[in-house]
N, C-alpha and C positions, 0 to 999 in steps of 0.2 A: 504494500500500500504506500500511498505518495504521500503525505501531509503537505500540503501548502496553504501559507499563513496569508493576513490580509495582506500585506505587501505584496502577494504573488509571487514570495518564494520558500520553495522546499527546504521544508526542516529537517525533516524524518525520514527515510524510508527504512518500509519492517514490515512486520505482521501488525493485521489486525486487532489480535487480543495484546501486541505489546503493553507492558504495562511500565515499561523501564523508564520511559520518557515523558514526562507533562508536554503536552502539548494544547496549543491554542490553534487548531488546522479551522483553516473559511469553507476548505473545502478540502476532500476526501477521496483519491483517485485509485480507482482498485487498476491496478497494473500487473496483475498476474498474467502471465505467459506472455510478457512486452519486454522490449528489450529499451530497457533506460541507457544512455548515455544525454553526455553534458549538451550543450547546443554548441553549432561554432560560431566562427565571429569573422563578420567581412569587413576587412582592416580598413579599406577604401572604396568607397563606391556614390556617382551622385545620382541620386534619386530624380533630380528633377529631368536627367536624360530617360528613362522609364518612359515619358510620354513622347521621344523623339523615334521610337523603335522603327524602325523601317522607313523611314524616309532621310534622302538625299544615300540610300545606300550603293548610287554607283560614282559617289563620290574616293578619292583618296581622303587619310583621316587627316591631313592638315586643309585639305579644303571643305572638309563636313565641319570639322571646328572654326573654321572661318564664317563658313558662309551658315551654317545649321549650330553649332553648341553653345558658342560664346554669345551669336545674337537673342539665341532665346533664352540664356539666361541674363541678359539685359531686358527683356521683354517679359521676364515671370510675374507672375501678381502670386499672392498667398493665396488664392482658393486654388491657380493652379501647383502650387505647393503642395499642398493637403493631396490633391491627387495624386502627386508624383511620388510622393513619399508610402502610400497606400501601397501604390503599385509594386515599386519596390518593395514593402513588405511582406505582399503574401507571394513574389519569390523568392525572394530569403526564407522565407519559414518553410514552405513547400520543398526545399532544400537541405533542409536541417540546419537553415546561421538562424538564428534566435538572438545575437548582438551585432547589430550595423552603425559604422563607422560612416556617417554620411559628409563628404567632404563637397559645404555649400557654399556656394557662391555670393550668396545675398545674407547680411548681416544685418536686417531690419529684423525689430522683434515678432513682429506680424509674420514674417517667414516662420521665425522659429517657433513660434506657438502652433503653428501650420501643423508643418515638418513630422514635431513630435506629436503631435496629434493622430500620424496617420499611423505613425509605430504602436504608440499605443493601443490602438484601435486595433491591431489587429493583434497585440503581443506580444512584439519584436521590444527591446532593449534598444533606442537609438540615442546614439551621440552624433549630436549636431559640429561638426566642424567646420567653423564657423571661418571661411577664407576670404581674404584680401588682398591687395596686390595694391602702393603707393608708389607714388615718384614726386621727389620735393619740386621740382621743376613745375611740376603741375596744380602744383599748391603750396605756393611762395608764403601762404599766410599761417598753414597749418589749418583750417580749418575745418577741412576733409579728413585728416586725420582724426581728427578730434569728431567728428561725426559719428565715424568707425570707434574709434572706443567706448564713444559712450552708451551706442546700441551694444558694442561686447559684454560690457559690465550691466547693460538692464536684461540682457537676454541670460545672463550668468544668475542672476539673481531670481530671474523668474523661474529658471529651472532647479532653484534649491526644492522648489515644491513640488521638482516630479520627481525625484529619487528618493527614494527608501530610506540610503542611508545619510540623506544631508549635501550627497555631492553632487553639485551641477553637472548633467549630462552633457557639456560643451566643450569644447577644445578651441586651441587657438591655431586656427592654419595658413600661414602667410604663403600667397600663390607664389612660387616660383623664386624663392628667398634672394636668389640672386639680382632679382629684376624690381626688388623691393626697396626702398630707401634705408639708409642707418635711423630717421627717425622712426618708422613702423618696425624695424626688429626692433628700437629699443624699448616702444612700450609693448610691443610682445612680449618682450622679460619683466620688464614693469607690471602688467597685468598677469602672465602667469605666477608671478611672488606674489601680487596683494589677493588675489580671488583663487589661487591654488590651481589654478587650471594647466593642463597636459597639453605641452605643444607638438603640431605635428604639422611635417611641411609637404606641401601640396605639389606633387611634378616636381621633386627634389631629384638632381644626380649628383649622384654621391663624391664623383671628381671636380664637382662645381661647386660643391657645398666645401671640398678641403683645399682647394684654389681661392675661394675666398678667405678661408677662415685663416690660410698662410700668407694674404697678400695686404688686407686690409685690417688693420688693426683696432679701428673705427667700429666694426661690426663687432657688437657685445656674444659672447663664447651661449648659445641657449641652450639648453639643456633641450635635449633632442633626441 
């Protein structure tokens, strides 16, 4: 038998008459002649491509991300979020990952109340990875930047209330870290030390990642 508690997770498993263990189970799953293992976990994946499946497929993949992935994720709204994220859910679970790593594009809170919305709904464990991509050039004043973190830390904050154990389901994932500014990794580090969040880099190569990190001394060491 399964016990799982109101948080929706497994305390227990035993017999039915066990008497070893106090238990608080919401619910009670007889799993006789099932074979339990753990769920897996899809390290990277973006959900809102789920609604692009089949089109522009006689494209190459630098011109489907040109002309098909990067526009539509400038073009997403949060309802079409919620669906995206749905969809990717019940093929992950249909699969056996039960924890998806959703590495997204859009860091408005409205995405991520979406997002997690559609995990939830069907059962999935999602962490929202929350990615960005800066260039000071682009924004002489800062204030772009400062847009981006403050949606991080209200979307870090709203998701204290969807985990279990107190930790925000989010991550901080800066696109393409080489192509990102010293001031966006340094409040990357900045916010993963004050909100405690796991950073994780988006189309990272790993001989790009250790050519900067020996050439520019400017970009703070993140924990990665």
């Amino acid at each position: 038998m399964l016990y799982r508690n109101k948080r929706r997770i497994i305390t227990f498993i035993g017999q039915e008459d066990s008497s070893a263990v106090e238990l608080e189970a919401s619910q009670i799953i007889d799993s006789q002649g099932c074979l339990v293992f753990p769920g897996m976990i899809n390290i990277h994946t973006h959900s809102y491509q789920s609604l692009l499946k089949g089109l522009a497929c006689d494209k190459t993949l630098s011109e489907w991300l040109s002309t098909m992935a990067l526009p539509a994720a400038a073009a997403l709204n949060p309802e079409a979020a919620l669906y995206g994220s749905l969809a990717t859910a019940i093929e992950n679970i249909h699969s056996g990952v039960t924890i998806i790593v959703d590495m997204y594009p859009r860091v408005e809170p409205e995405f991520f109340t979406n997002v997690m919305k559609g995990y939830r709904d069907i059962g999935n464990v999602g962490i929202f990875a929350a990615g960005f991509i800066h260039d000071d050039k682009d924004d002489e004043t800062g204030e772009a930047l400062n847009v981006i973190k403050q949606n991080i830390k209200q979307c870090a904050y709203m998701g204290k209330s969807l985990s279990p154990e107190g930790f925000p389901p989010i991550a901080l994932a800066p696109f393409q870290i080489w192509n990102n500014s010293n001031s966006s990794l340094k409040m990357t580090k900045e916010l993963s030390d004050e909100l405690h969040l796991p950073v994780i880099t988006m189309h990272s190569k790993l001989h790009l990642i250790t050519k900067l990190v020996m050439t520019d001394i400017e970009r703070p060491k993140l924990k990665l």
